[in-house]
DRENLUM-945635 format. One record per residue (C-alpha): residue number from 1; residue in one letter; x, y, z. Coordinates in Angstrom, 2 decimals, padded with zeros to 5 digits, always signed. Example, Ala and Ser with C-alpha at 12.3 -4.5 7.8 and 13.67 -1.06 7.14 Angstrom:
2
<node k="1" r="A" xx="+012.30" yy="-004.50" zz="+007.80"/>
<node k="2" r="S" xx="+013.67" yy="-001.06" zz="+007.14"/>
***
This chain:
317
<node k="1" r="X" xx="+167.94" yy="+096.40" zz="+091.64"/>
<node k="2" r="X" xx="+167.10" yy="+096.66" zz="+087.86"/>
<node k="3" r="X" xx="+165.42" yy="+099.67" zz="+088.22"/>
<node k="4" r="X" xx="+167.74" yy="+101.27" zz="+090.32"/>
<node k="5" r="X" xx="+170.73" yy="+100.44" zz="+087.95"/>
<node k="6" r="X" xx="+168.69" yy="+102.33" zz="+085.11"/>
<node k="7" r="X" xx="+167.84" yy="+105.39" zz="+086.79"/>
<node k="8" r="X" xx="+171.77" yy="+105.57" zz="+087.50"/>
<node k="9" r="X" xx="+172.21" yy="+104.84" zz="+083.91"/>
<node k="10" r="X" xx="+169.59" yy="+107.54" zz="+082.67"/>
<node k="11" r="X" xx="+171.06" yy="+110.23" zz="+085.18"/>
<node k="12" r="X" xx="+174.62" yy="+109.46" zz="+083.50"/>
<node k="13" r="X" xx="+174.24" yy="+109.74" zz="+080.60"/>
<node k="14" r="X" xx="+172.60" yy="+112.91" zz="+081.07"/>
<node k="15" r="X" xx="+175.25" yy="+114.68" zz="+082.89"/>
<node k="16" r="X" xx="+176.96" yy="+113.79" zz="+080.28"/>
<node k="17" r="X" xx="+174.91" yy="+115.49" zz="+077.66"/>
<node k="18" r="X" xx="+174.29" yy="+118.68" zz="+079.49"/>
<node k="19" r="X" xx="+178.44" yy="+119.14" zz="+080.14"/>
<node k="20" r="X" xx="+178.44" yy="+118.17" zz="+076.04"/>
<node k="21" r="X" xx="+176.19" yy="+120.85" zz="+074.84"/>
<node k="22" r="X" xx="+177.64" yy="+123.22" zz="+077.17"/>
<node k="23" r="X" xx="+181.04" yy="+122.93" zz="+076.04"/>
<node k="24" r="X" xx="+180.09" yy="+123.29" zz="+072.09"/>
<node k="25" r="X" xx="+178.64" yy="+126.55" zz="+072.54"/>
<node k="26" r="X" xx="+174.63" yy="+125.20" zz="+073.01"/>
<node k="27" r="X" xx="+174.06" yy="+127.58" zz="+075.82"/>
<node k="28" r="X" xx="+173.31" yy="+130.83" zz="+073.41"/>
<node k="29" r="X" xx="+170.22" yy="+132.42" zz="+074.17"/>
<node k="30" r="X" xx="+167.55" yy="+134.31" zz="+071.65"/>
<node k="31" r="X" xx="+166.25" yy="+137.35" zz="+073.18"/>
<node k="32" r="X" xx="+163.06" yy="+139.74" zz="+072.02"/>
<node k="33" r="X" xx="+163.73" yy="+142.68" zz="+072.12"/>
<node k="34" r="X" xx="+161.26" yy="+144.43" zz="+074.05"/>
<node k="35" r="X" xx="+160.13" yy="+148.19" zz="+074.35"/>
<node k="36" r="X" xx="+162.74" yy="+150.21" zz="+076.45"/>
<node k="37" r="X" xx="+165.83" yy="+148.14" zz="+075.09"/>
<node k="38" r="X" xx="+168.64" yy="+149.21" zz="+074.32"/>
<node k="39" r="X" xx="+171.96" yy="+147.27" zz="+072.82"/>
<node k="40" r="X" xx="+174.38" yy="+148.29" zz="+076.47"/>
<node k="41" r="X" xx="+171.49" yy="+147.30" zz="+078.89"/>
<node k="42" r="X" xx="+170.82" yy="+144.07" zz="+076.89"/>
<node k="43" r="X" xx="+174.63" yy="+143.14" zz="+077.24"/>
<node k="44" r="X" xx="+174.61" yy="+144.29" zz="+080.99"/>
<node k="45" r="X" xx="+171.54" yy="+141.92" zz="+081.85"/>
<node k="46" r="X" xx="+173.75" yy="+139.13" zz="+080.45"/>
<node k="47" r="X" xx="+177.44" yy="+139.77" zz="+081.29"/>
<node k="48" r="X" xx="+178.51" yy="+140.06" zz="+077.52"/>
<node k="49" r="X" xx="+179.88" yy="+142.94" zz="+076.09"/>
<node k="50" r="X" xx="+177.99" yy="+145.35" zz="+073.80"/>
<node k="51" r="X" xx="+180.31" yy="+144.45" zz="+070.68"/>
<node k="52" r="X" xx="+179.83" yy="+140.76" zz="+071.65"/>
<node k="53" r="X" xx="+176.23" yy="+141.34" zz="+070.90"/>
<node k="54" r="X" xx="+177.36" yy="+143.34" zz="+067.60"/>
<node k="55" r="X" xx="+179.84" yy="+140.78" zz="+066.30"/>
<node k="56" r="X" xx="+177.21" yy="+137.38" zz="+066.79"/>
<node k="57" r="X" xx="+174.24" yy="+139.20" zz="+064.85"/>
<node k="58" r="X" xx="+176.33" yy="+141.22" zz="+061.95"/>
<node k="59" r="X" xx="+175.04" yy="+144.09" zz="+063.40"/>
<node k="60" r="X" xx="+175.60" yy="+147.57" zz="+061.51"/>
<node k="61" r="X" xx="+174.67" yy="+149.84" zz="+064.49"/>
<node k="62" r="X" xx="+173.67" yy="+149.87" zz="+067.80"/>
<node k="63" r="X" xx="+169.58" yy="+150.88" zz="+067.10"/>
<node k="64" r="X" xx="+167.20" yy="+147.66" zz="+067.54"/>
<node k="65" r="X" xx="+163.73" yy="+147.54" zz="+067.11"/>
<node k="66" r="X" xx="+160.97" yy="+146.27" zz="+068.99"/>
<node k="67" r="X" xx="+160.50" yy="+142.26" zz="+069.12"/>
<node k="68" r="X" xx="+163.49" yy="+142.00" zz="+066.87"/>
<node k="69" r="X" xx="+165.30" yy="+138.40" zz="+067.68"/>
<node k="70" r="X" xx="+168.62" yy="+138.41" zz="+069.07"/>
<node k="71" r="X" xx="+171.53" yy="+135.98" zz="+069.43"/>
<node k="72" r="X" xx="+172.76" yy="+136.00" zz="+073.42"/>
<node k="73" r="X" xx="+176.20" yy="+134.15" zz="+072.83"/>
<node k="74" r="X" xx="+177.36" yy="+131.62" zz="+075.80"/>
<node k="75" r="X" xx="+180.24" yy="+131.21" zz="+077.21"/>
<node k="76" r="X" xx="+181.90" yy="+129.37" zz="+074.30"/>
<node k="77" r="X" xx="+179.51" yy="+131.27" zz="+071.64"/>
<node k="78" r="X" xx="+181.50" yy="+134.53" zz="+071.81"/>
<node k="79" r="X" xx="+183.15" yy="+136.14" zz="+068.82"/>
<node k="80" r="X" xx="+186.72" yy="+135.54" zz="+068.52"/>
<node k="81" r="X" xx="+189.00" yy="+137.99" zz="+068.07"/>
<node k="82" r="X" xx="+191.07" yy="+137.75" zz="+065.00"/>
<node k="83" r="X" xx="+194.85" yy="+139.00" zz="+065.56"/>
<node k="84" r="X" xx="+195.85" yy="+141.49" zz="+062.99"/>
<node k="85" r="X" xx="+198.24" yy="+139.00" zz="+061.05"/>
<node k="86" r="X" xx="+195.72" yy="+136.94" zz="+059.76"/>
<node k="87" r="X" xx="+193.53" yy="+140.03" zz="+059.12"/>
<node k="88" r="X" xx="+196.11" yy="+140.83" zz="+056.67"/>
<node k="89" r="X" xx="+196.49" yy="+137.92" zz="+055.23"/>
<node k="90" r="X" xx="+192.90" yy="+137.68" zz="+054.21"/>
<node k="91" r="X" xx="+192.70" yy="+141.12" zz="+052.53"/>
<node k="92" r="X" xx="+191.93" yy="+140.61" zz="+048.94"/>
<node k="93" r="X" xx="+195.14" yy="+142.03" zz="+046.65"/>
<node k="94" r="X" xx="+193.51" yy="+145.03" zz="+045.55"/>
<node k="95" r="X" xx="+193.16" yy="+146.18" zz="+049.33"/>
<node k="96" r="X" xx="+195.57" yy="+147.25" zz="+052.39"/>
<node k="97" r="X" xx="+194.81" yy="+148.89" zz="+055.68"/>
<node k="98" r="X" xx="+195.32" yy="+152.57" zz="+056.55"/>
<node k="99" r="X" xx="+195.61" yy="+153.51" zz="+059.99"/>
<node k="100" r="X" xx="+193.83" yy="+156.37" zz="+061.41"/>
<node k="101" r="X" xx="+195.94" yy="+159.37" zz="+062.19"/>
<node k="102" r="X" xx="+195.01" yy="+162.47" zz="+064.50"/>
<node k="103" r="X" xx="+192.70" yy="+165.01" zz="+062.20"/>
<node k="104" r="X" xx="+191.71" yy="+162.30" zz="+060.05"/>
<node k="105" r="X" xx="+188.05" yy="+161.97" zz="+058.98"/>
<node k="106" r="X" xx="+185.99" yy="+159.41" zz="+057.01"/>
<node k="107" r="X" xx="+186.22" yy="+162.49" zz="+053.95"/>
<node k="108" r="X" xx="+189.78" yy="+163.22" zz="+054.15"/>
<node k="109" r="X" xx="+190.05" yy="+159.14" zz="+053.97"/>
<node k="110" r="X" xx="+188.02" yy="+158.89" zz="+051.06"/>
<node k="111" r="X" xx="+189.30" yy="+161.33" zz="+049.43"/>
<node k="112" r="X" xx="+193.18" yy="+160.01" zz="+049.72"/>
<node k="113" r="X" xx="+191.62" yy="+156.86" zz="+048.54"/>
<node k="114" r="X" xx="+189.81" yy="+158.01" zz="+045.63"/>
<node k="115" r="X" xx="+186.26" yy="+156.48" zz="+046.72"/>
<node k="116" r="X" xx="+183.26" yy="+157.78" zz="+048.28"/>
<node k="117" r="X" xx="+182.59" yy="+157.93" zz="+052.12"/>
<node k="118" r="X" xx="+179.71" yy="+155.61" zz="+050.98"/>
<node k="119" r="X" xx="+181.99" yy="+152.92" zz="+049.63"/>
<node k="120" r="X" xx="+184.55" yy="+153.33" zz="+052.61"/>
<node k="121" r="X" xx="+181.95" yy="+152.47" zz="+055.31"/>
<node k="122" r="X" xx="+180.87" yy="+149.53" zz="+053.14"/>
<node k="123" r="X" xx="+184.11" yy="+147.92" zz="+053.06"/>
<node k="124" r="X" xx="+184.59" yy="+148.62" zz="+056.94"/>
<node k="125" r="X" xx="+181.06" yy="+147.48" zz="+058.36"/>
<node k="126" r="X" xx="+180.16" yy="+148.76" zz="+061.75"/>
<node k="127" r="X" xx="+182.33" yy="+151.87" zz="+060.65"/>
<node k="128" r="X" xx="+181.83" yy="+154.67" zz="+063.15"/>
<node k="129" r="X" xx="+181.28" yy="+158.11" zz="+061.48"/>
<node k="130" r="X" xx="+184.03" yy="+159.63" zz="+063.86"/>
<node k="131" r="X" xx="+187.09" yy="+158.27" zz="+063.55"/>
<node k="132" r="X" xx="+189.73" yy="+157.06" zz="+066.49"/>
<node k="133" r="X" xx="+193.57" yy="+157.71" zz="+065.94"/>
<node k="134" r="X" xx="+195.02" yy="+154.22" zz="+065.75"/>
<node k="135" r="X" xx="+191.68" yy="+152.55" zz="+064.16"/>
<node k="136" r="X" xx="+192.61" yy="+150.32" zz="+061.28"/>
<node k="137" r="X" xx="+190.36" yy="+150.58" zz="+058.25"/>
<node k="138" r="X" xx="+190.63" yy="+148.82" zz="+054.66"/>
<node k="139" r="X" xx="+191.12" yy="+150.94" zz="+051.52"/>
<node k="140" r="X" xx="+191.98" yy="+150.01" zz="+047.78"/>
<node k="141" r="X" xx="+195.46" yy="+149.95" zz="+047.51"/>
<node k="142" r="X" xx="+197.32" yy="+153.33" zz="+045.57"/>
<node k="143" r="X" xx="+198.26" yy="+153.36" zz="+042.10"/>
<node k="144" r="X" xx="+201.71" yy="+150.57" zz="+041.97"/>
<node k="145" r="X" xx="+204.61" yy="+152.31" zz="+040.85"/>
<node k="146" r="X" xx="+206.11" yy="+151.00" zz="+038.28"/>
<node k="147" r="X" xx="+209.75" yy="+150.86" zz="+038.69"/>
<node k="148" r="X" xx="+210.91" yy="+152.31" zz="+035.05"/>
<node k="149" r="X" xx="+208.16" yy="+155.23" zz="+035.58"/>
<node k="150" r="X" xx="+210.79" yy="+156.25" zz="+038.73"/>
<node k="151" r="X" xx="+211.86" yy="+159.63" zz="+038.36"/>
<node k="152" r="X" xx="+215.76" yy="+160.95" zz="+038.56"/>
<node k="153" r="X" xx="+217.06" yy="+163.35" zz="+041.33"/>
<node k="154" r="X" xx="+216.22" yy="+166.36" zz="+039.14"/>
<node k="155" r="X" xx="+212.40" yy="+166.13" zz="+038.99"/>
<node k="156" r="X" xx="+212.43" yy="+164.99" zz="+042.12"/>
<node k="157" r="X" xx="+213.75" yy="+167.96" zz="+043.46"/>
<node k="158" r="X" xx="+211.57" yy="+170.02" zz="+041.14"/>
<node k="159" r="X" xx="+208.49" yy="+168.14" zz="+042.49"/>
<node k="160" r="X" xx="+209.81" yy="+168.99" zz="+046.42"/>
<node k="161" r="X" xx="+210.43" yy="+172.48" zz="+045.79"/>
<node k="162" r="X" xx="+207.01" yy="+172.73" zz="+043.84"/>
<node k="163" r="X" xx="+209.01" yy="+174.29" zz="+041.26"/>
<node k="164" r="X" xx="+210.08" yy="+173.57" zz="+037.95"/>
<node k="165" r="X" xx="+212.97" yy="+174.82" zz="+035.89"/>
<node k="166" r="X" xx="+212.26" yy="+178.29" zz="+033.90"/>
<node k="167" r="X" xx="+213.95" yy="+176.86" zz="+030.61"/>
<node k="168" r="X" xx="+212.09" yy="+173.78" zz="+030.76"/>
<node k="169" r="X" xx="+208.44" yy="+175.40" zz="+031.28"/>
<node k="170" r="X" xx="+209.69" yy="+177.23" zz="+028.19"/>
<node k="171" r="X" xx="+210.34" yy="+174.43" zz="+025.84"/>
<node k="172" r="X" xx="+206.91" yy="+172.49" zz="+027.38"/>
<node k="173" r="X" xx="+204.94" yy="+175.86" zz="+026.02"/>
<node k="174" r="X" xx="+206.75" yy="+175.91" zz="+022.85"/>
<node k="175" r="X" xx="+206.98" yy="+172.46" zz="+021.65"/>
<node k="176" r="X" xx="+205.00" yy="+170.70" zz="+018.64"/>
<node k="177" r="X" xx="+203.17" yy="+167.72" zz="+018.34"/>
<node k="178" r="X" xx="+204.56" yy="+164.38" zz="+016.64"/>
<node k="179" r="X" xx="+202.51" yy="+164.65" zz="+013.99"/>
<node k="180" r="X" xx="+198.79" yy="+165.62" zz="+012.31"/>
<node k="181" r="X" xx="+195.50" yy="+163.71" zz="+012.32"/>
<node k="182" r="X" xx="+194.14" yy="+163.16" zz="+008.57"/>
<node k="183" r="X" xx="+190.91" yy="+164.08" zz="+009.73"/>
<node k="184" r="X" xx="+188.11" yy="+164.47" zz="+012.73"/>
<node k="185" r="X" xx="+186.76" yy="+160.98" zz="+011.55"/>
<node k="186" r="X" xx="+190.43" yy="+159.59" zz="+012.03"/>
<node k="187" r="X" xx="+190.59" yy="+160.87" zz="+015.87"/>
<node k="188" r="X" xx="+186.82" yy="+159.78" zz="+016.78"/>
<node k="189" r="X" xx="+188.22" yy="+156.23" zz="+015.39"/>
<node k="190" r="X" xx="+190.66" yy="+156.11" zz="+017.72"/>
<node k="191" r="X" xx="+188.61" yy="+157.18" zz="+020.82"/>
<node k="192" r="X" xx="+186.46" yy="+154.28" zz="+019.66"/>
<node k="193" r="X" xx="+189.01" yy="+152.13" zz="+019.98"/>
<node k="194" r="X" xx="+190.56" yy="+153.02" zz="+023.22"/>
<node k="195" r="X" xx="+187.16" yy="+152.33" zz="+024.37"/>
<node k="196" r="X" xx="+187.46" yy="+148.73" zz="+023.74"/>
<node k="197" r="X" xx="+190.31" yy="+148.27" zz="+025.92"/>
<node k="198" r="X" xx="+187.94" yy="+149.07" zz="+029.22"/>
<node k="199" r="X" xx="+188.02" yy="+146.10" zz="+031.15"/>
<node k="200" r="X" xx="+191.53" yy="+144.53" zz="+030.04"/>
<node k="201" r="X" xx="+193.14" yy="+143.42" zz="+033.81"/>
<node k="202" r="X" xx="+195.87" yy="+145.56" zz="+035.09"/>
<node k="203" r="X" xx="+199.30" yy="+144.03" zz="+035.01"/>
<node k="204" r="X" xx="+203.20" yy="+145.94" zz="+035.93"/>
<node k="205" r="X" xx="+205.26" yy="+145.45" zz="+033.14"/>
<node k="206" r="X" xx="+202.29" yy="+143.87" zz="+030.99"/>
<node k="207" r="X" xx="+201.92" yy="+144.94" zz="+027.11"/>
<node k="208" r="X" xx="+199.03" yy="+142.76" zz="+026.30"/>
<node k="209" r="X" xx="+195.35" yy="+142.28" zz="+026.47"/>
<node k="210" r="X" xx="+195.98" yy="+139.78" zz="+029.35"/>
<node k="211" r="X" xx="+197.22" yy="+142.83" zz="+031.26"/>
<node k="212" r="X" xx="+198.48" yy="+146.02" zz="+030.70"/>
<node k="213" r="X" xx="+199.96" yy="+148.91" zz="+032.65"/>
<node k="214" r="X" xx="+199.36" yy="+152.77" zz="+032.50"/>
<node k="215" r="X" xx="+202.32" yy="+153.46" zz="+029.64"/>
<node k="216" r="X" xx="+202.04" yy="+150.37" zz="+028.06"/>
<node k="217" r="X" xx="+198.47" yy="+151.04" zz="+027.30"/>
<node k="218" r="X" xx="+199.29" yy="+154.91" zz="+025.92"/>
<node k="219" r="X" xx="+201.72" yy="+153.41" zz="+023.51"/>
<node k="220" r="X" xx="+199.96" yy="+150.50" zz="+022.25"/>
<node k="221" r="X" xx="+197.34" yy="+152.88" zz="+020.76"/>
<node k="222" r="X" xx="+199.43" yy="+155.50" zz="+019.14"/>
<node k="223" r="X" xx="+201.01" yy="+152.36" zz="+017.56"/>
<node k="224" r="X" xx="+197.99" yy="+151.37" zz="+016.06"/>
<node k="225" r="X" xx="+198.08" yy="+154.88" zz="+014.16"/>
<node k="226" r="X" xx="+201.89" yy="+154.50" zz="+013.34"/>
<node k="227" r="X" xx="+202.88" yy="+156.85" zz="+016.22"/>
<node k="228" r="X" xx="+206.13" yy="+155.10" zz="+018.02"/>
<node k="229" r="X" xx="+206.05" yy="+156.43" zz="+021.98"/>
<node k="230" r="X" xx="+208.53" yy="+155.96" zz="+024.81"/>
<node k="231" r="X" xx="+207.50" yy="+153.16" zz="+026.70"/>
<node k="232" r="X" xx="+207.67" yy="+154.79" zz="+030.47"/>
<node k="233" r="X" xx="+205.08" yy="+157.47" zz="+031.58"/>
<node k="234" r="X" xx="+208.07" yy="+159.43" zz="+032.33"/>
<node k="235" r="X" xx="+209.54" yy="+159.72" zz="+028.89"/>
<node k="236" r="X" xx="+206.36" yy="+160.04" zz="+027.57"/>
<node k="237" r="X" xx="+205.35" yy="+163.47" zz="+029.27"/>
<node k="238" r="X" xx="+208.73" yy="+164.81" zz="+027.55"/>
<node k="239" r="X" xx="+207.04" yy="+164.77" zz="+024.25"/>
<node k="240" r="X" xx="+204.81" yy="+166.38" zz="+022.11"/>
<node k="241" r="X" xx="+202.79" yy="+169.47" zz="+022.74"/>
<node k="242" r="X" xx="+202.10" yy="+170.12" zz="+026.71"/>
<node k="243" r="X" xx="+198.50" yy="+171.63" zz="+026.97"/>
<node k="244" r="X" xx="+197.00" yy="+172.81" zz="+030.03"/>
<node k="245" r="X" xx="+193.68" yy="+171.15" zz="+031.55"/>
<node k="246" r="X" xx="+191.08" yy="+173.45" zz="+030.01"/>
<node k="247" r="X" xx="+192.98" yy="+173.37" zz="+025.99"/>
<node k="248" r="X" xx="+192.41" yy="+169.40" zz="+026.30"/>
<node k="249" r="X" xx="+191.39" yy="+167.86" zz="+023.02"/>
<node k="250" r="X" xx="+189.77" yy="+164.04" zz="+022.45"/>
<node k="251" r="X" xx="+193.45" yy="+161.70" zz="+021.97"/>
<node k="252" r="X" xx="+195.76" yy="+163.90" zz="+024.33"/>
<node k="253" r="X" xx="+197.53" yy="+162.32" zz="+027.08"/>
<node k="254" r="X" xx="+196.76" yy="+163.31" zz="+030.81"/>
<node k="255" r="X" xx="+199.41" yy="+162.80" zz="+033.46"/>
<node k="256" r="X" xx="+198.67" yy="+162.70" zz="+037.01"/>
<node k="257" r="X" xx="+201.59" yy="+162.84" zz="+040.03"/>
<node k="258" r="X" xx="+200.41" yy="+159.83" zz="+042.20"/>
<node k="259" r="X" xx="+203.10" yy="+159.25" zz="+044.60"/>
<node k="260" r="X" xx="+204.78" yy="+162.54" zz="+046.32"/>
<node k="261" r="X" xx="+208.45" yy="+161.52" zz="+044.69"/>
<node k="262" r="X" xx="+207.16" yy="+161.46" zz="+041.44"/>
<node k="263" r="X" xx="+206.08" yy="+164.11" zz="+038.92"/>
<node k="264" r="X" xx="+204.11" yy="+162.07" zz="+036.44"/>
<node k="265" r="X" xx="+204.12" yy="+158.75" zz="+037.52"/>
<node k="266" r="X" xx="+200.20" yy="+157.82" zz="+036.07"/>
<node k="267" r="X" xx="+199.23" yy="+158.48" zz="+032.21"/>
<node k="268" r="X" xx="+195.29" yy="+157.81" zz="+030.66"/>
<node k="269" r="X" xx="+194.39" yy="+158.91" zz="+027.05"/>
<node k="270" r="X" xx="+191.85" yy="+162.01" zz="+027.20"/>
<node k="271" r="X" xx="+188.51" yy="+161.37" zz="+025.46"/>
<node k="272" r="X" xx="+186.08" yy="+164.64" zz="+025.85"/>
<node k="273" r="X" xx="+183.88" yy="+165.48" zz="+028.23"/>
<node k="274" r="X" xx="+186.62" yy="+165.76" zz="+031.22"/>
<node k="275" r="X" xx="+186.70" yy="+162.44" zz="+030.86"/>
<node k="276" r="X" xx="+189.58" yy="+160.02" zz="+030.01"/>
<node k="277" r="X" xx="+190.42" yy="+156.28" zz="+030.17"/>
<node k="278" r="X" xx="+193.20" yy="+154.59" zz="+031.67"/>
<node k="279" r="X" xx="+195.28" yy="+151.22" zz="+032.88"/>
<node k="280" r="X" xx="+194.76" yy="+151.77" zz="+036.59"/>
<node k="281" r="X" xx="+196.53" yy="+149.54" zz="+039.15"/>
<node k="282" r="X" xx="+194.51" yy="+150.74" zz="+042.06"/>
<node k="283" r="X" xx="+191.13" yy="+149.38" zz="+040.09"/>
<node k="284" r="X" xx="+193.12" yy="+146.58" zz="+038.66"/>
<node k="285" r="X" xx="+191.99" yy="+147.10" zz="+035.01"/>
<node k="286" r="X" xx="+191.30" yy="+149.74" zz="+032.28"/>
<node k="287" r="X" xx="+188.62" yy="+152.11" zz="+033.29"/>
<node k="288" r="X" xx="+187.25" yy="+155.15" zz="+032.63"/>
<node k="289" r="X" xx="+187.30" yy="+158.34" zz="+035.34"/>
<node k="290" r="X" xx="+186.37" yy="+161.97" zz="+035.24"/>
<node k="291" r="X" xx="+189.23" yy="+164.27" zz="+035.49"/>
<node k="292" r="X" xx="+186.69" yy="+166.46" zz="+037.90"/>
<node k="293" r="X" xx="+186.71" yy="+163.36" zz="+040.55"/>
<node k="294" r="X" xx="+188.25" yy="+164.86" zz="+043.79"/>
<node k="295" r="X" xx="+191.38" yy="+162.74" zz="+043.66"/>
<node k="296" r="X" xx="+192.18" yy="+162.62" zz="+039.82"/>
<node k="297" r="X" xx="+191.51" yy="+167.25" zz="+040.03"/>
<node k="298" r="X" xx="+194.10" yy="+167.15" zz="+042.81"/>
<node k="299" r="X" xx="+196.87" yy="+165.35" zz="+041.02"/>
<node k="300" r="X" xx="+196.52" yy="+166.33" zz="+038.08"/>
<node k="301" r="X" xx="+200.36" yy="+167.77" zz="+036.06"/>
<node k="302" r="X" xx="+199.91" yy="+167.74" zz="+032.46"/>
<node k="303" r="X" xx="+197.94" yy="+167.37" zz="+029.12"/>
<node k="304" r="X" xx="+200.59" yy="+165.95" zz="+026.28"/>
<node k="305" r="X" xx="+199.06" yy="+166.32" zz="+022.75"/>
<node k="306" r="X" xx="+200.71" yy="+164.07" zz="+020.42"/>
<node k="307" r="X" xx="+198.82" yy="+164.58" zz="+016.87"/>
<node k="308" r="X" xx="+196.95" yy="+167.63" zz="+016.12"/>
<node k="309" r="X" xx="+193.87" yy="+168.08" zz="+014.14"/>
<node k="310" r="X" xx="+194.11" yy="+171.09" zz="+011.49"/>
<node k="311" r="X" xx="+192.42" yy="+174.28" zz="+012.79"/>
<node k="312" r="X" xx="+190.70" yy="+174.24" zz="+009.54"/>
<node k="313" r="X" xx="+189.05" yy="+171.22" zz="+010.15"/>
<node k="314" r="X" xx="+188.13" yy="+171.81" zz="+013.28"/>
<node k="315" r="X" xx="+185.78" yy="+174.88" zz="+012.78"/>
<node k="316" r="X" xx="+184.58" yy="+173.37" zz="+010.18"/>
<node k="317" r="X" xx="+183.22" yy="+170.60" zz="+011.89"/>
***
């Protein structure tokens, strides 16, 4: 009777294990990939899904190789799908999602973004190099406005129609800088020390070296060399001497249109080598670009020189 009673026991309590393990997920498998695999006929042979397989072993693409060890999820083991709220909500600030649209291509993305394809595909793993319409990938966010940078009705109409008033083209060619450098050593100083600033965080509104914006940052370092700016990157490309990309001198301001309502709604301080530093919200801190990048060339307005060396100087040195 004993004995009986303990088999009975022993056969319980193993049932009881087996329905245990197979309701926390113990039932995945690990496969070897043998010769003649492939990722659709491994899925096939045990009624998962091809992206199943992808999701449970971080895969980047579909290729496998040869006695490579994979995870065969069980019934409970399979990758849940996260809805697109809380997708969102775990985006880090300095990111969004961009929806695919018909024509668009990982370039064209890029490019809009201001990264490389290379840096796209590694913030969307798995990335496919054609794109579907409707496919959600993550970008950096765009450049935040900054509400006193908003322009009035007049440039934006000038920036829909593409053109700009004769008179005021005129007065932009003609007009004089604030003021004169005392020397070449003076401007090299103050490259020097807009270079310091790279790496101060990104903050709207911010005037300070716990965060600073785009026109804050401009006028903070003409202040340093007693030169008083406007405080908005709008009233600041109203001032001083407009030069053209290629008469760009180490010190000038370079204005870029960043949002398709706004004429000159980004400002960075130019320092040689078609290069120039700025406060950039998309990057979240003071960096330095090239103005040849792809997406700085495009949007490009205006150089703004507001203190001008002596010619004489300059051949000299």
């Amino acid at each position: 009777m004993v004995g009986r009673r303990t088999i009975l026991t022993l056969g319980l309590i193993s049932l009881f294990l087996l329905v245990l393990f197979a309701g926390t997920g113990f039932a995945d498998i690990r496969y070897k990939v043998r010769s003649g695999d492939n990722l659709s006929k491994i899925a096939k042979k045990h009624g998962v899904t091809p992206q199943v397989l992808r999701d449970a072993n971080h895969l980047k693409s579909d290729a496998l190789k040869v006695r490579q060890v994979i995870v065969i999820p069980g019934p409970k083991g399979k990758i849940k799908k996260v809805s697109k709220e809380k997708t969102r909500k775990k985006l880090p600030a300095d990111r969004e999602i961009y929806v695919v649209k018909k024509g668009d291509t990982l370039r064209s993305v890029a490019d809009d973004a201001g990264i490389s394809v290379r840096e796209l595909r590694a913030m969307n793993r798995g990335c496919p190099k054609k794109l579907k319409r409707g496919q959600r990938l993550i970008v950096p966010k765009k450049e935040i406005p900054d509400e006193r940078d908003e322009l009035g009705d007049a440039d934006d109409a000038a920036a829909a129609t593409g053109v700009a008033g004769k008179e005021d083209e005129d007065k932009a060619n003609h007009a004089k800088a604030l003021g004169k450098w005392r020397s070449a050593d003076e401007r090299k100083l103050f490259v020097r020390i807009t270079r310091t600033f790279l790496g101060v965080p990104y903050r709207l509104g911010g005037s300070t070296m716990k965060g600073i914006d785009c026109s804050a940052f401009v006028k903070r370092l003409y202040e340093i060399f007693d030169i008083q700016l406007p405080r908005t990157a709008r009233e600041q490309a109203k001032i001083g001497k407009h030069v053209t990309r290629d008469k760009l001198e180490e010190g000038d301001l370079v204005f870029f249109k960043t949002r398709s309502r706004r004429v000159t709604g980004h400002v960075g301080i130019y320092i040689g080598n078609n290069e120039f530093i700025h406060a950039s919200g998309k990057n979240r801190g003071t960096k330095l670009d090239s103005l040849e990048s792809d997406y700085y060339s495009r949007r490009f307005v205006r150089g703004v020189r507001v203190l001008e060396l002596e010619q004489e100087l300059a051949r000299k040195l």
